[in-house]
C-alpha atoms as one frame of an Amber mdcrd trajectory, in Angstrom:
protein
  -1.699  -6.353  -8.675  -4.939  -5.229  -6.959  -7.607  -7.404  -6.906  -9.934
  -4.207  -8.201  -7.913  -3.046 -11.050 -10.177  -0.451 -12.326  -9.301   3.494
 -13.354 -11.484   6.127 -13.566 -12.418   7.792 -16.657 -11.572  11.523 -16.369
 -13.921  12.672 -19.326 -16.920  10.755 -17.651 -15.818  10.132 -14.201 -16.845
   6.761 -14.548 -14.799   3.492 -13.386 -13.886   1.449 -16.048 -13.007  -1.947
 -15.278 -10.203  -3.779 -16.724 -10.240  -7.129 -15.752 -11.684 -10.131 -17.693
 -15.069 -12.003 -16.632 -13.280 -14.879 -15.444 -11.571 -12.621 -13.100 -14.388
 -10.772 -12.130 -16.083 -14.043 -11.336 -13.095 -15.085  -8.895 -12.710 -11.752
  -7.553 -16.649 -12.027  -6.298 -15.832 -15.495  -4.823 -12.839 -15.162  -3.236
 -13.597 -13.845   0.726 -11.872 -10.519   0.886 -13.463  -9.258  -2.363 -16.739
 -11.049  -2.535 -18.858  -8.684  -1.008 -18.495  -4.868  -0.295 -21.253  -3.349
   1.561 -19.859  -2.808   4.864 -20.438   0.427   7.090 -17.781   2.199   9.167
 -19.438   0.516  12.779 -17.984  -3.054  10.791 -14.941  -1.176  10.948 -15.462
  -0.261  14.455 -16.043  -3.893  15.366 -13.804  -5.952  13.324 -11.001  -3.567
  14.643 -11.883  -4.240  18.078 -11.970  -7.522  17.559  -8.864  -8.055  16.044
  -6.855  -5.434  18.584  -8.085  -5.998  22.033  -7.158 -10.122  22.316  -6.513
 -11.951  25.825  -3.187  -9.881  26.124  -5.270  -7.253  27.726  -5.258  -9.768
  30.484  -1.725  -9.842  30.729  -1.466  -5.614  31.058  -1.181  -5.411  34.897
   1.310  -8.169  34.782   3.269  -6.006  32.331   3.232  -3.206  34.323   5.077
  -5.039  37.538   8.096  -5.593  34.547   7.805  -2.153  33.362   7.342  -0.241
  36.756   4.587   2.869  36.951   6.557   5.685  34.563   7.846   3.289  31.708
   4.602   1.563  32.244   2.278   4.351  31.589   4.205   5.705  28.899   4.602
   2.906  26.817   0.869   2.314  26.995   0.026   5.969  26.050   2.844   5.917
  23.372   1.578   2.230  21.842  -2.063   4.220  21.946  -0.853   6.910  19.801
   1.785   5.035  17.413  -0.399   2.229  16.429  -3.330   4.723  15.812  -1.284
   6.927  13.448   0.020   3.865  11.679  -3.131   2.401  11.377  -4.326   5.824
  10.163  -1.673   5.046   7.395  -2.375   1.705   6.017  -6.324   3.472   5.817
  -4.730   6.008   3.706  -2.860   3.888   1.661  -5.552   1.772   0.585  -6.655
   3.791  -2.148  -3.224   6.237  -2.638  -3.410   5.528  -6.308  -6.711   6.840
  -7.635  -9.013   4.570  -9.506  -7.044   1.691  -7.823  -7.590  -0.489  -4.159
  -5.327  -2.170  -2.520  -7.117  -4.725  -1.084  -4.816  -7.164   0.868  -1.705
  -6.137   2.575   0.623  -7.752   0.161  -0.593  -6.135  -3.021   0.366  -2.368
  -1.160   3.687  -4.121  -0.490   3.918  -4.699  -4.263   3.205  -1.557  -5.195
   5.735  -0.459  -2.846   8.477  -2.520  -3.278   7.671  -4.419  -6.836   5.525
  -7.368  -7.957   8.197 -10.022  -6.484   9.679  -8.365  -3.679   6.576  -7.018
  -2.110   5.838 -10.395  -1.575   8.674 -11.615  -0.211   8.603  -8.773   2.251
   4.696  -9.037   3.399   3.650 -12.390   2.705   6.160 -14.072   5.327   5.584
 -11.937   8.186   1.789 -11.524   7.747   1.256 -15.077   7.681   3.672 -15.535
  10.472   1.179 -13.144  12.881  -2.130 -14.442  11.607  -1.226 -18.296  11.623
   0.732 -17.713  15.413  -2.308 -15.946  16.533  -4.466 -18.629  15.825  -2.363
 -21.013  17.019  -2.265 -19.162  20.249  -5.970 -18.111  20.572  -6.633 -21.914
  19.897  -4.119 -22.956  23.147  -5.885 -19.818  24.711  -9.111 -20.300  23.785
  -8.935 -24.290  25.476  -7.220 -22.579  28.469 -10.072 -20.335  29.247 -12.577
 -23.325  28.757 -10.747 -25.389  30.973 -10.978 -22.744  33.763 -14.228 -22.186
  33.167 -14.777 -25.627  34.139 -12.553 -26.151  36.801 -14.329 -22.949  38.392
 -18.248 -24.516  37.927 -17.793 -27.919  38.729 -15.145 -28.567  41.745 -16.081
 -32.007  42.449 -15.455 -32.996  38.816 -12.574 -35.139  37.242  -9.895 -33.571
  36.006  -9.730 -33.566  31.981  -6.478 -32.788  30.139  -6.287 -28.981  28.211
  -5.846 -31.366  25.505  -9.513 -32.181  25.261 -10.435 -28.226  25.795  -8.866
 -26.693  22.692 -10.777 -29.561  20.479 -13.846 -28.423  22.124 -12.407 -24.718
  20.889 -11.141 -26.206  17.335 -14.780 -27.865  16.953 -16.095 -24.570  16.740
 -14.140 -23.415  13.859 -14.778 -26.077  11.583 -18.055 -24.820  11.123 -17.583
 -20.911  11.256 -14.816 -21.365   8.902 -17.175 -22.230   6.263 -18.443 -18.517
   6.672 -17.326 -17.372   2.837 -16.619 -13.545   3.318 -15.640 -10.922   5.921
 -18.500  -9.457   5.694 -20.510 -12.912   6.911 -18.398 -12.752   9.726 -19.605
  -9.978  10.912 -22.014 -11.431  13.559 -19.409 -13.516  14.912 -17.409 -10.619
  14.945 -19.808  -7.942  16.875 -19.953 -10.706  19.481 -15.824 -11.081  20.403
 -16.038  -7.223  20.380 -18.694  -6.790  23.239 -17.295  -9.767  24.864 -13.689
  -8.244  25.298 -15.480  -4.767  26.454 -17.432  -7.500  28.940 -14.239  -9.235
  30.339 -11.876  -5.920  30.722 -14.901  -4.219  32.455 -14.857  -7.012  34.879
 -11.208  -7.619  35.489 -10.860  -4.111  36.451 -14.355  -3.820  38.301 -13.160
  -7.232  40.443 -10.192  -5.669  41.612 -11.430  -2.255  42.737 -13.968  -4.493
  44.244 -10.622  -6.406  45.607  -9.152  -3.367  47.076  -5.448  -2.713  47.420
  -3.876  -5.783  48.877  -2.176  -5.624  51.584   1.942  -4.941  51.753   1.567
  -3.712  48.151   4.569  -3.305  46.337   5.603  -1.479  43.064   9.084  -1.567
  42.861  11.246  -3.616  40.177  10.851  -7.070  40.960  14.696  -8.290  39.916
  17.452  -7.610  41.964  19.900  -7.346  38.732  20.391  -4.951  36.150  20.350
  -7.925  33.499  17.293  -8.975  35.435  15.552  -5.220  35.203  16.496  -4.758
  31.672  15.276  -8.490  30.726  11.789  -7.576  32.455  11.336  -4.413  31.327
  11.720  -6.109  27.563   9.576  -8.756  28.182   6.706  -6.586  29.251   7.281
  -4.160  26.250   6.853  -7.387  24.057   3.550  -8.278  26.216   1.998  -4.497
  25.339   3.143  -4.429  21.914   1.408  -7.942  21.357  -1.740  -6.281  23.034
  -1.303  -3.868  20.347  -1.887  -5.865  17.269  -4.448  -5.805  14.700  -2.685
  -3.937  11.809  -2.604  -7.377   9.573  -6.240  -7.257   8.675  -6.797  -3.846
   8.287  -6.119  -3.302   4.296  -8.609  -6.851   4.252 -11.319  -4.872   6.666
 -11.561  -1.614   4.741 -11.489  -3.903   1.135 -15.297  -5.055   2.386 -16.375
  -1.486   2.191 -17.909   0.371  -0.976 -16.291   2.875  -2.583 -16.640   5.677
  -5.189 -14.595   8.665  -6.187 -16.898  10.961  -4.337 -17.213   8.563  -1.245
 -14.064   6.798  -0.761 -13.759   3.902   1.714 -11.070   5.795   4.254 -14.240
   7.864   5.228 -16.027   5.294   7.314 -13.068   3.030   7.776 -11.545   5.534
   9.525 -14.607   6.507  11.683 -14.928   3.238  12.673 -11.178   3.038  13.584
 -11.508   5.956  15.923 -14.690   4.844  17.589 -12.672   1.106  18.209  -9.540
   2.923  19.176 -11.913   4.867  22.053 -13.008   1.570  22.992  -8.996   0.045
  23.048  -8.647   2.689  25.539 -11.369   1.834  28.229 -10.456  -1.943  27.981
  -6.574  -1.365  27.911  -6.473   1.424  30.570  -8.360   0.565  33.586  -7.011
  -3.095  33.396  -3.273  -2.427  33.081  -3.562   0.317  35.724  -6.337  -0.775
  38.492  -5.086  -4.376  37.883  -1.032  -2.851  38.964  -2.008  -0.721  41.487
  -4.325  -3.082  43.694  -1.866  -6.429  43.317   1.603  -4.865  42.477   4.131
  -6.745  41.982   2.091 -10.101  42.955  -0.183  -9.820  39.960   0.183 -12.898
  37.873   0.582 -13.053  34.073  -3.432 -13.297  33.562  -5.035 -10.752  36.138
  -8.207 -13.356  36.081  -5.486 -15.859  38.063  -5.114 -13.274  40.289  -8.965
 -13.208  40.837  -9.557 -15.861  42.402 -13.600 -14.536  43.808 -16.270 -14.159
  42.842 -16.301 -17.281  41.363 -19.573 -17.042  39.283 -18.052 -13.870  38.208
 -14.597 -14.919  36.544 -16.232 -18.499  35.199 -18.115 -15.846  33.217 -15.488
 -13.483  32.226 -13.563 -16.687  30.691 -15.907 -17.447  28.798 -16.344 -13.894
  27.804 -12.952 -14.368  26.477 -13.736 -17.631  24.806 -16.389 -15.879  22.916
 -14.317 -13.235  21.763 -11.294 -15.629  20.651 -13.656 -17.575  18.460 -14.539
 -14.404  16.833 -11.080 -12.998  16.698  -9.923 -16.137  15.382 -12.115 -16.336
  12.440 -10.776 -11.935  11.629  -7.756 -13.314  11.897  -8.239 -16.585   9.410
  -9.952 -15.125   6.827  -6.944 -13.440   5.130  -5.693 -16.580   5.333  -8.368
 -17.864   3.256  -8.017 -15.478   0.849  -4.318 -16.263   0.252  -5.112 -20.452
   0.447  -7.859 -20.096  -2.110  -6.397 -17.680  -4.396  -3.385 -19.713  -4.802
  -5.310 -22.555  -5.105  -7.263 -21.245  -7.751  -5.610 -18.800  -9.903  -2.080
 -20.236  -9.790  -2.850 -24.062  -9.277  -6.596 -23.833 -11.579  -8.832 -25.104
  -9.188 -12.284 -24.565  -9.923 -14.186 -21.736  -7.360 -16.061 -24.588  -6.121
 -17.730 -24.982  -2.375 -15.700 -28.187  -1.612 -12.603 -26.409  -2.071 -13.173
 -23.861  -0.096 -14.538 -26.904   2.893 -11.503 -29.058   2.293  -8.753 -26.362
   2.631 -10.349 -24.776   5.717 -10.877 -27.658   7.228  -7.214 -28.781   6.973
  -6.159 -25.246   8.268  -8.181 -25.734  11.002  -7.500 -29.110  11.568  -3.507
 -28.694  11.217  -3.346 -25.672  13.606  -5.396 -27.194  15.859  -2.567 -30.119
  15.930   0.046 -27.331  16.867  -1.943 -25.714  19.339  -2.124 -29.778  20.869
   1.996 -29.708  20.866   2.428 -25.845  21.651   0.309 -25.934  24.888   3.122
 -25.577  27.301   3.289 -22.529  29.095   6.969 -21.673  28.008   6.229 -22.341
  24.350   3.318 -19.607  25.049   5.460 -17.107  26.808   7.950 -17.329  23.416
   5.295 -17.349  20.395   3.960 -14.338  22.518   6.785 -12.683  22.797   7.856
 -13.109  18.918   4.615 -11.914  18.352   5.126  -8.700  19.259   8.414  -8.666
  17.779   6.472  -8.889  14.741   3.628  -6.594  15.136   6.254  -3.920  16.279
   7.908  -4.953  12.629   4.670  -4.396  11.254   3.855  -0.741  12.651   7.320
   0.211  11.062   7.033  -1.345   7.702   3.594   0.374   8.126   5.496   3.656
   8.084   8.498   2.476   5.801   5.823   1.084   3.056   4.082   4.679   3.338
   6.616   6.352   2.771   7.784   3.931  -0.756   4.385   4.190  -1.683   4.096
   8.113  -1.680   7.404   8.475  -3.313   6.235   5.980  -6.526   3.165   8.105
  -6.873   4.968  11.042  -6.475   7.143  10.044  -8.812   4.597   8.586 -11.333
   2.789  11.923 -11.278   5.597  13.805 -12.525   6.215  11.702 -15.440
């Protein structure tokens, strides 16, 4: 099941590896397990990159549906939740000694059986990486077009259309990047560029002041309306929340031995990007609520209209970053495309397989993100989103807990 299927030797405490040369060979081309000499600040990165998105943006706006109290707590609560279950899945990736789990599905099989496990993971995994392209793609155009709009007043107006191929351009070279760990670059980048927009979303409105007439209150009338809201902007801060899908692939870059195993510095660099989730979630949701209130729009950078040199460059900030976190999010992806492609279907490991089926990932998301770039169609792939990354913090905890119990169990036989 693991893509590493070695067990130690307990009279030399050696690993002895079972698999064949042929599967060696695909195993070192295939872009999850190609390469393994990450250290715990790629960890630190590639988590920030893949947790703080553009829904950071959206934080104050969720805090007018949520109201101060709920507001606060469910940020504080989503801080500590996600943390612990991400603590988990770092756990789990080597529960079995001898053995790594290195994709997310492969701990589901182990969890839930060779057939199953897939039927359980596979689906919902690919449903949150693919939709968060697609969205970063619609995004990613979005914050181009702005950036535009904002430089050049005087200039004619060009469709968003035209924007996110400017966006999908991009990615039909960096997808040709073969591993995680040559993504790394790309990757540092997105992860100072979302500390660089959050610092200046909340620095622009303390700079902004507290508006005038300021109000904090619920913003429906209704109950229905309250209750409707209040779910809504718990599906905005769960969404903000995300990131869990690529951890088992992140920590699978980094070497491991019995004596050093790879939770050490993946979980280092977890808690060093989990600091940084906090500066960039916290002062943005919070300064953003309490100097707009209730007239904060759904991306606070709307609301911020001035400076204008200074939000043209916090867009692109957060084009930046979506390029990288679009590629963190793609390369599982990858993985899964190219090991179908060439251990079930018998491809050769070949670099024109690897450029023809990225390209036509690229090419056919960039396609939806042309069809999906009404706002209402955004508002609902966001909000399923975070359906499923809420799904995925409790499988988190539900596969945990199957996975303990079969070792448990296996040790006592």
């Amino acid at each position: 099941m693991a893509a590493e299927c070695s067990i130690y030797d307990h009279n030399n405490y050696r690993n002895v590896d079972e698999r064949s040369v042929e599967e060696r060979a695909i195993d070192d081309w295939l872009p999850i397990t190609s390469s393994r000499t990450a250290k715990w600040w790629y960890s630190a990165f590639h988590n920030v990159t893949a947790i703080v998105g553009a829904g950071v943006l959206g934080l104050p706006y969720a805090m007018s549906e949520l109201g101060w109290g709920p507001g606060v707590a469910v940020l504080v609560v989503s801080w500590i939740v996600t943390l612990y279950s991400l603590w988990q899945m770092v756990e789990m990736h080597e529960v079995v000694p001898g053995k790594r789990f290195d994709r997310y599905h492969e701990l589901g099989q182990h969890a839930f059986g060779e057939k199953l496990g897939l039927w359980i993971v596979v689906p919902q995994q690919l449903i949150v990486e693919v939709g968060v392209d697609i969205v970063y793609m619609i995004t990613g155009g979005q914050s181009l077009k702005k950036f535009h709009d904002l430089v050049c007043d005087d200039c004619k107006d060009i469709k968003l259309t035209y924007f996110i191929m400017i966006f999908a351009s991009v990615h039909f070279v960096l997808s040709q990047l073969p591993s995680f760990n040559s993504i790394s670059g790309v990757s540092l980048a997105a992860a100072i560029m979302s500390l660089s927009y959050s610092t200046i979303a909340w620095g622009a409105s303390v700079d902004r002041g507290v508006q005038p007439d300021v109000q904090y209150g619920y913003k429906s009338k209704s109950t229905a309306g309250t209750i409707f809201n209040f779910f809504s902007g718990l599906g905005s801060v769960v969404f903000a929340y995300g990131g869990h899908n690529v951890v088992m692939e992140i920590q699978a870059t980094m070497p491991s031995t019995r004596e050093k195993p790879s939770k050490k510095p993946m979980w280092r660099g977890v808690v060093v990007a989990y600091i940084v989730v906090a500066i960039c979630y916290l002062p943005v949701a919070l300064i953003g609520y309490w100097m707009f209130g209730n007239e904060v729009k759904e991306n606070i950078l709307i609301t911020l209209q001035k400076p204008k040199w200074l939000i043209a460059m916090a867009n692109m900030f957060v084009v930046v970053h979506l390029i990288g976190s679009y590629q963190v999010y793609a390369m599982p992806v990858f993985d899964m495309m190219e090991t179908v492609l060439v251990k079930k279907l018998d491809f050769s490991p070949t670099w024109y397989l690897r450029l023809i089926s990225r390209t036509i990932y690229v090419a056919s998301l960039h396609h939806m993100a042309c069809y999906l770039q009404t706002k209402e169609i955004q508002l609902i792939l966001v909000r399923e989103l975070g359906l499923h990354n809420l799904w995925g913090h409790s499988d988190g905890c539900w596969t945990h807990w199957r996975v303990e119990a079969n070792y448990t169990s296996s040790k006592n036989l």
